[in-house]
DSSP file (Angstrom, degrees, kcal/mol; ACC not computed):
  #  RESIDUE AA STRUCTURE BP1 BP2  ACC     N-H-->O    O-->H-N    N-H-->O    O-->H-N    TCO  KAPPA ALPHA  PHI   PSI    X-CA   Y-CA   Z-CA
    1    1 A X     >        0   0    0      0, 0.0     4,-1.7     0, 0.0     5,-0.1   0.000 360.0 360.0 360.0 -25.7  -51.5  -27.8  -22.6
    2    2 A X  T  4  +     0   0    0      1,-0.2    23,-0.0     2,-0.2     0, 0.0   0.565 360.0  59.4 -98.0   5.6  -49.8  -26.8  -25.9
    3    3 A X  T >> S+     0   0    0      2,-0.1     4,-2.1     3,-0.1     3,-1.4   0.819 112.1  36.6 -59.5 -63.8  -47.6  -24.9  -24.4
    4    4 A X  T 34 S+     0   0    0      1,-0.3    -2,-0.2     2,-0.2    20,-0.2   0.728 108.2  61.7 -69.2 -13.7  -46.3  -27.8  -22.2
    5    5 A X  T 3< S+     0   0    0     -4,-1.7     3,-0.5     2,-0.1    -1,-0.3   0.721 104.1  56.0 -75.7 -12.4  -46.6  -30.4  -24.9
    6    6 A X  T <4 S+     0   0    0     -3,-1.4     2,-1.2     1,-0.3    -2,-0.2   0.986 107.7  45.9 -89.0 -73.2  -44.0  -28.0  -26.7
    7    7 A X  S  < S+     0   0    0     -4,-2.1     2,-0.3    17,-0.2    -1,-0.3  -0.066  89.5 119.4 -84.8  44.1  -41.4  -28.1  -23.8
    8    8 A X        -     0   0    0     -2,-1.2     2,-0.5    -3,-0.5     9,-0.0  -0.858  53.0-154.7 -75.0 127.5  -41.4  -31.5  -23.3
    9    9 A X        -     0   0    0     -2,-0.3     2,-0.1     8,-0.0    -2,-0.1  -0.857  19.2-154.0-100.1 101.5  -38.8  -33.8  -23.6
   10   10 A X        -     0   0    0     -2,-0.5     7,-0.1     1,-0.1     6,-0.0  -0.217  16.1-179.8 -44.3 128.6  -40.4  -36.9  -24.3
   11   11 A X        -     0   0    0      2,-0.2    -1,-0.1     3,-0.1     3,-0.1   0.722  46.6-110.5-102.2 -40.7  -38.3  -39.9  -23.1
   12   12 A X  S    S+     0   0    0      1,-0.7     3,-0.1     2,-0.2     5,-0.1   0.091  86.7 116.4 120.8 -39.2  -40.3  -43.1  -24.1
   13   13 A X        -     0   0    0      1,-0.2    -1,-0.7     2,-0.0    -2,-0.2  -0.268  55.4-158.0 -66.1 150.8  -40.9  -43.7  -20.3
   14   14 A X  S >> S+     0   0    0     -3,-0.1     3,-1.2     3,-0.1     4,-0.8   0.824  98.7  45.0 -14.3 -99.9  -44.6  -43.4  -19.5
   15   15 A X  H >> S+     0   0    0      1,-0.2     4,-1.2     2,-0.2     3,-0.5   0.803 117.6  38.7 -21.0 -68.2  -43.9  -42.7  -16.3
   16   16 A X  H 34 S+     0   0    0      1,-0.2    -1,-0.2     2,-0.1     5,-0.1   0.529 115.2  59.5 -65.5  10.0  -40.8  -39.9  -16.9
   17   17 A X  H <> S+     0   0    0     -3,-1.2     4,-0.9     2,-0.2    -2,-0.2   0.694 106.2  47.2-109.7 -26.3  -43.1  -38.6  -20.0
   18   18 A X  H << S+     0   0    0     -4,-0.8     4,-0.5    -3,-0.5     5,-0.4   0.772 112.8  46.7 -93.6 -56.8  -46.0  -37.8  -17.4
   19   19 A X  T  < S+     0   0    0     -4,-1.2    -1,-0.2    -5,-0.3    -2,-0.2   0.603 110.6  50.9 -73.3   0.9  -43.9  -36.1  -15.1
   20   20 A X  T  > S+     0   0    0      2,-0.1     4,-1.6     3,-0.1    -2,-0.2   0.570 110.5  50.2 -98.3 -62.0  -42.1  -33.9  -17.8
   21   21 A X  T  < S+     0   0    0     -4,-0.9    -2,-0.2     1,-0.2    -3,-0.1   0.434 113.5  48.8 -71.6   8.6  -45.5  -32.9  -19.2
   22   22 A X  T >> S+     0   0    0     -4,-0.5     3,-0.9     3,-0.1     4,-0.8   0.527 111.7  48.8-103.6 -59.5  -46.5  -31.9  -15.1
   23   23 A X  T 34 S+     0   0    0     -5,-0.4     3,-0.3     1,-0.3    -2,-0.2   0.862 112.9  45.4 -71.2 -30.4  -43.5  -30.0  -14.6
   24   24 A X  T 3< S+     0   0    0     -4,-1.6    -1,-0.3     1,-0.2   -17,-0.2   0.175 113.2  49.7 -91.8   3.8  -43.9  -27.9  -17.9
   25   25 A X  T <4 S+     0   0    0     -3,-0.9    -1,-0.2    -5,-0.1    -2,-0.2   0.285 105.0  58.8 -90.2 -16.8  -47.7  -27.3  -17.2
   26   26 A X  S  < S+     0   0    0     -4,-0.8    17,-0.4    -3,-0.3    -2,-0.2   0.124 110.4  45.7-104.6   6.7  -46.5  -26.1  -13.6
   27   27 A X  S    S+     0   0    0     15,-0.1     2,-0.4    -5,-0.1    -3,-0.1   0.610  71.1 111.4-113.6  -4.8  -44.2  -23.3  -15.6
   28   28 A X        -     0   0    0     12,-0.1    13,-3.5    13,-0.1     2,-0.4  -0.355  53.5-176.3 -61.4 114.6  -46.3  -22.0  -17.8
   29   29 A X        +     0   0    0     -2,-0.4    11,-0.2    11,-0.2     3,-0.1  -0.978  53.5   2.8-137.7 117.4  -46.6  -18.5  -16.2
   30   30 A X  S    S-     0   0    0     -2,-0.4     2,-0.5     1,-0.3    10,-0.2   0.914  73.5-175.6  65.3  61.1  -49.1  -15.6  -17.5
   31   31 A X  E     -A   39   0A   0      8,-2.0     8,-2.4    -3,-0.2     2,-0.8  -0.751  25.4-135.3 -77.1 140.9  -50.7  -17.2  -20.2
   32   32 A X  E     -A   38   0A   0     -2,-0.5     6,-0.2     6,-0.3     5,-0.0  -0.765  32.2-172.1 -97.5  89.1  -52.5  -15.2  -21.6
   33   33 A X        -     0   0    0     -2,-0.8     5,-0.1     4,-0.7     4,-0.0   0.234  34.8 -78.7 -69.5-159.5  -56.1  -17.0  -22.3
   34   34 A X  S    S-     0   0    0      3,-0.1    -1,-0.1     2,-0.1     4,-0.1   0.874 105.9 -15.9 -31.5 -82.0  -59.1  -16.4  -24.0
   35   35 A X  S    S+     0   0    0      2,-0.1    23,-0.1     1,-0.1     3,-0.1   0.799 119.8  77.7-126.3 -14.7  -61.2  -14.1  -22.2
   36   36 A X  S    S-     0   0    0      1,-0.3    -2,-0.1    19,-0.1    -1,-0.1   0.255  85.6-114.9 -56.9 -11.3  -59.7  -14.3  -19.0
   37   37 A X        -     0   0    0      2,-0.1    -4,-0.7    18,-0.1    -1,-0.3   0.019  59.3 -31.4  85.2 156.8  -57.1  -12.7  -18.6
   38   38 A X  E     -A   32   0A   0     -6,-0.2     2,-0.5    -8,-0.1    -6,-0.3  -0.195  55.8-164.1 -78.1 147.2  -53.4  -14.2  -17.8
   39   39 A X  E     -A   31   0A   0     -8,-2.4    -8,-2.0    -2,-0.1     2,-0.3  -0.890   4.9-167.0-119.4 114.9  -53.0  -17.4  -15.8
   40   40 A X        -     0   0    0     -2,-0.5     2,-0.5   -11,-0.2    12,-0.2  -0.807   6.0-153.7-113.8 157.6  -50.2  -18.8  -14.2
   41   41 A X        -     0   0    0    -13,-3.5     8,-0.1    -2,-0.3     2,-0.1  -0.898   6.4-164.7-138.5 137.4  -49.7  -22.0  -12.9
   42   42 A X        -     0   0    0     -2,-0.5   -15,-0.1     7,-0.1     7,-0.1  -0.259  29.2-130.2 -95.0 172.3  -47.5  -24.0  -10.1
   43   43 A X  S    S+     0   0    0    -17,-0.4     2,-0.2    -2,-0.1   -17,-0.1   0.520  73.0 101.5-103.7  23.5  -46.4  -27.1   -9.1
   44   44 A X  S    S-     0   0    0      1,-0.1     6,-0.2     2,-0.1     5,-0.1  -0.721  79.6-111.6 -91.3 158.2  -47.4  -27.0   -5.2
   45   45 A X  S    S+     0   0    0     -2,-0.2     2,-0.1     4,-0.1    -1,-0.1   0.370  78.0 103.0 -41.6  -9.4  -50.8  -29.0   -4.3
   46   46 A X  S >> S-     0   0    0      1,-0.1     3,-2.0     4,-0.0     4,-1.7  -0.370  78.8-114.4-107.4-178.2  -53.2  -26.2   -3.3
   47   47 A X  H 3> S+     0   0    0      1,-0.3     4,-0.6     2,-0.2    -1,-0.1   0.371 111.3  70.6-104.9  23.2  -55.8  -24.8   -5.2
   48   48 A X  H 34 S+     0   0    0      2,-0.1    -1,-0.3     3,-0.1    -6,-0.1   0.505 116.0  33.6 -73.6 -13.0  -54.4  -21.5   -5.7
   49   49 A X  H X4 S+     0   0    0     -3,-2.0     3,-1.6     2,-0.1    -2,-0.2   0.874 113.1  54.1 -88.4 -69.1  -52.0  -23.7   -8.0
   50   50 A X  H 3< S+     0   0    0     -4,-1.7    -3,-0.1     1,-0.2    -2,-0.1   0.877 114.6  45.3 -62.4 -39.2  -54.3  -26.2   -9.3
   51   51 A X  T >< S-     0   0    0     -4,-0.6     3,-1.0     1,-0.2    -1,-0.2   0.398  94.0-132.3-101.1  14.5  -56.9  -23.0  -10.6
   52   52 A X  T <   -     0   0    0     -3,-1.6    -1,-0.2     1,-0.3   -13,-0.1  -0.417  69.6 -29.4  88.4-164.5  -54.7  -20.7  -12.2
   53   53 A X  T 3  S-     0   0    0    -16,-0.1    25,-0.4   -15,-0.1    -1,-0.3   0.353  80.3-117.4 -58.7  -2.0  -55.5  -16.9  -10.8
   54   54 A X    <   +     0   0    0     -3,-1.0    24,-1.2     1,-0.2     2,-0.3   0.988  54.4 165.5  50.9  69.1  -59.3  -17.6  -10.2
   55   55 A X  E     -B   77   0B   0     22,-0.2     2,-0.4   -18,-0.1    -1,-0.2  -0.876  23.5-156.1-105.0 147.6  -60.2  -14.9  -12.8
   56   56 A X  E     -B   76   0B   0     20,-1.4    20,-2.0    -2,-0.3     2,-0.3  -0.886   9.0-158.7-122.5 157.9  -63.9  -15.7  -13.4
   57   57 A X  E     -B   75   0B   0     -2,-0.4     2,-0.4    18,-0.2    18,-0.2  -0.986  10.8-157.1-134.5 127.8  -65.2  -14.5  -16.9
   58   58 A X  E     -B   74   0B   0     16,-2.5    15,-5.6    -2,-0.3    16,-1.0  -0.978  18.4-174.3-106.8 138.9  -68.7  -13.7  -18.1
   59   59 A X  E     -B   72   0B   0     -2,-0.4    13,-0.3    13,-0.2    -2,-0.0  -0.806  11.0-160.3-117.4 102.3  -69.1  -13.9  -21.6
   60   60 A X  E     -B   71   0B   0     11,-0.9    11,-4.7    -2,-0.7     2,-0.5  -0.365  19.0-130.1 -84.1 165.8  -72.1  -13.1  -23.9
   61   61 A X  E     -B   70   0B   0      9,-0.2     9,-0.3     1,-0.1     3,-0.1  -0.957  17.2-171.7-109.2 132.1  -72.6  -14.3  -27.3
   62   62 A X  S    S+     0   0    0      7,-2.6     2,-0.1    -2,-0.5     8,-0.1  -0.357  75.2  13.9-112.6  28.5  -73.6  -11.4  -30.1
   63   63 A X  S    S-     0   0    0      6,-0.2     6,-0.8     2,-0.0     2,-0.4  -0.390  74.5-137.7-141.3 166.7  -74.3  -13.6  -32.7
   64   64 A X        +     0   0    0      4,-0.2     2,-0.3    -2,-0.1     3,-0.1  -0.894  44.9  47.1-136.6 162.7  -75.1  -17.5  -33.2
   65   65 A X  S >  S-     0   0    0     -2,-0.4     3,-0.6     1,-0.1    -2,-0.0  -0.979  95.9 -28.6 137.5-161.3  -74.4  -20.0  -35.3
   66   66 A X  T 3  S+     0   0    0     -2,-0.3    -1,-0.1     1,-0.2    -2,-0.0   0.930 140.3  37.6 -78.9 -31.9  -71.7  -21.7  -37.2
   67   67 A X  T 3  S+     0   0    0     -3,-0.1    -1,-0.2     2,-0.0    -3,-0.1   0.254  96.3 177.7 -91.7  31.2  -69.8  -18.6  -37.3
   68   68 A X    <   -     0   0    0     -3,-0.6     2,-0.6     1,-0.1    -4,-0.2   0.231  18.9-134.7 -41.8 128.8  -70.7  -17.2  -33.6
   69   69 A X        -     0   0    0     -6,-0.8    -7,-2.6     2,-0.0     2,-0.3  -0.700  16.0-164.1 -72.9 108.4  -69.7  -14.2  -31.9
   70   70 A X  E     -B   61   0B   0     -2,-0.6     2,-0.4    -9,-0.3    -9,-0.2  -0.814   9.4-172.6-125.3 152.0  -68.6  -13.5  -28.5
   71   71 A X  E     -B   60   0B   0    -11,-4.7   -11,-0.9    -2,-0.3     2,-0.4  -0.954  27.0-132.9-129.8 132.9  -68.0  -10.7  -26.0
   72   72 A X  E     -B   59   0B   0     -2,-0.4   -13,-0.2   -13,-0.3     3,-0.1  -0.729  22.3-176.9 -70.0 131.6  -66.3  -10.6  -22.5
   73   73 A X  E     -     0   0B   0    -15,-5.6   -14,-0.2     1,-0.5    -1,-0.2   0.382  68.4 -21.6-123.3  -2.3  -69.2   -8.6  -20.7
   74   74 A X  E     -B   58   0B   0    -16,-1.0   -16,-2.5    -3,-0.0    -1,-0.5  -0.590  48.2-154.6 163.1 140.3  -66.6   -8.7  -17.4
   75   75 A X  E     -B   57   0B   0    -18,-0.2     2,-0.5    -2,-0.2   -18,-0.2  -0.973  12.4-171.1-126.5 123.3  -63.6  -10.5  -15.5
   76   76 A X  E     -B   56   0B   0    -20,-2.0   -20,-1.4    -2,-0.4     2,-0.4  -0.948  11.2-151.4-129.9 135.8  -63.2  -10.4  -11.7
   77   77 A X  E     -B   55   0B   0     -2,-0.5   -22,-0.2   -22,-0.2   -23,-0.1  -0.763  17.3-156.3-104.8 140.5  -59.8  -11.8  -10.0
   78   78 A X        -     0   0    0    -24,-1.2     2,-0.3   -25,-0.4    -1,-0.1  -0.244  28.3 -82.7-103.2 175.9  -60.7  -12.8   -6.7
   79   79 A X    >   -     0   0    0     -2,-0.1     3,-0.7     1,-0.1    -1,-0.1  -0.751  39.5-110.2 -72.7 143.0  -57.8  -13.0   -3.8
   80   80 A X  T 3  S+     0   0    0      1,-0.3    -1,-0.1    -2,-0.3    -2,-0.0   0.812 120.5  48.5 -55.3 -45.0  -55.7  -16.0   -3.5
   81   81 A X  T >  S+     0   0    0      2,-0.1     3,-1.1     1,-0.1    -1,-0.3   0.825  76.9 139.4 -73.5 -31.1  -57.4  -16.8   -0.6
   82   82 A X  T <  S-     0   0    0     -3,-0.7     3,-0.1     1,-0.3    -4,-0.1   0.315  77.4  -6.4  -7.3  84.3  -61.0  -16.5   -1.7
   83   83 A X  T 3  S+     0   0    0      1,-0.4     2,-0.4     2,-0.0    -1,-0.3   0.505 104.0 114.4  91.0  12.5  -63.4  -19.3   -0.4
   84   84 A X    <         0   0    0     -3,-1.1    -1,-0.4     1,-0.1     0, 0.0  -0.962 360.0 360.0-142.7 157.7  -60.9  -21.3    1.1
   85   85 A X              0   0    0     -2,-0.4    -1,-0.1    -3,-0.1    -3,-0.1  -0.139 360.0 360.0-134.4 360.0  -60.4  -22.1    4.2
Protein backbone atom coordinates (compact mmCIF):
# COMPACT_ATOMS: atom_id res chain seq x y z
CA UNK A 1 0.00 0.00 0.00
CA UNK A 2 2.97 2.39 0.46
CA UNK A 3 4.16 1.75 -2.52
CA UNK A 4 0.90 2.98 -4.22
CA UNK A 5 0.26 5.75 -1.81
CA UNK A 6 3.75 6.98 -3.26
CA UNK A 7 2.66 7.00 -6.94
CA UNK A 8 -0.36 8.61 -6.48
CA UNK A 9 -1.47 11.66 -7.80
CA UNK A 10 -3.89 12.84 -5.55
CA UNK A 11 -6.52 15.20 -7.15
CA UNK A 12 -8.99 16.27 -4.30
CA UNK A 13 -11.65 14.13 -6.07
CA UNK A 14 -12.70 11.22 -3.74
CA UNK A 15 -13.78 9.49 -6.41
CA UNK A 16 -10.56 10.16 -8.97
CA UNK A 17 -8.31 9.75 -5.66
CA UNK A 18 -9.75 6.07 -5.16
CA UNK A 19 -9.26 5.10 -8.54
CA UNK A 20 -5.56 6.53 -8.74
CA UNK A 21 -4.75 4.61 -5.53
CA UNK A 22 -6.47 1.12 -7.45
CA UNK A 23 -4.55 1.61 -10.54
CA UNK A 24 -1.16 2.07 -8.61
CA UNK A 25 -1.87 -0.98 -6.32
CA UNK A 26 -2.66 -2.91 -9.62
CA UNK A 27 1.21 -2.03 -10.85
CA UNK A 28 3.02 -2.76 -8.12
CA UNK A 29 4.79 -5.84 -9.67
CA UNK A 30 7.33 -8.22 -7.63
CA UNK A 31 7.25 -6.86 -4.38
CA UNK A 32 9.18 -8.24 -2.60
CA UNK A 33 7.40 -9.03 0.98
CA UNK A 34 8.23 -10.23 4.18
CA UNK A 35 8.53 -13.75 4.19
CA UNK A 36 6.93 -14.56 1.15
CA UNK A 37 8.54 -14.12 -1.48
CA UNK A 38 7.68 -11.49 -4.44
CA UNK A 39 4.10 -10.56 -5.19
CA UNK A 40 2.67 -8.97 -8.01
CA UNK A 41 -0.45 -7.57 -8.54
CA UNK A 42 -3.17 -6.68 -11.44
CA UNK A 43 -5.99 -4.89 -12.24
CA UNK A 44 -8.29 -7.69 -13.85
CA UNK A 45 -11.21 -9.12 -11.35
CA UNK A 46 -10.03 -12.69 -10.71
CA UNK A 47 -8.43 -14.02 -7.84
CA UNK A 48 -5.22 -14.81 -9.37
CA UNK A 49 -5.10 -10.78 -9.31
CA UNK A 50 -6.91 -10.02 -6.26
CA UNK A 51 -4.19 -12.65 -4.14
CA UNK A 52 -0.95 -11.70 -5.42
CA UNK A 53 1.15 -15.16 -6.47
CA UNK A 54 -0.62 -17.42 -3.78
CA UNK A 55 2.82 -17.99 -2.09
CA UNK A 56 1.75 -19.45 1.30
CA UNK A 57 4.42 -18.94 4.09
CA UNK A 58 4.90 -20.81 7.33
CA UNK A 59 6.67 -18.95 9.82
CA UNK A 60 7.97 -19.96 13.34
CA UNK A 61 8.85 -17.70 16.09
CA UNK A 62 12.45 -18.33 17.84
CA UNK A 63 11.99 -16.08 20.46
CA UNK A 64 9.12 -14.05 22.20
CA UNK A 65 8.46 -11.04 23.48
CA UNK A 66 8.69 -7.37 22.92
CA UNK A 67 11.65 -7.96 20.87
CA UNK A 68 10.52 -11.37 19.06
CA UNK A 69 12.15 -13.42 16.56
CA UNK A 70 11.01 -15.02 13.47
CA UNK A 71 11.92 -17.66 10.91
CA UNK A 72 10.38 -18.69 7.53
CA UNK A 73 10.37 -22.54 8.15
CA UNK A 74 8.92 -22.78 4.29
CA UNK A 75 7.05 -21.00 1.17
CA UNK A 76 5.16 -22.95 -1.45
CA UNK A 77 3.83 -21.09 -4.76
CA UNK A 78 0.89 -22.88 -5.83
CA UNK A 79 -0.32 -22.71 -9.74
CA UNK A 80 -2.29 -19.90 -10.87
CA UNK A 81 -4.99 -22.04 -11.17
CA UNK A 82 -4.88 -23.86 -7.77
CA UNK A 83 -8.40 -24.42 -6.20
CA UNK A 84 -10.30 -22.62 -8.49
CA UNK A 85 -12.54 -23.64 -10.59
Amino acid sequence: MEIALKNTTFTGSLANDRTAIRDAIANVKGYQGLASGPISFCAAATPQCRDGNRTAVLIGYTKGGENFETEVLARVTMEEDFGLE
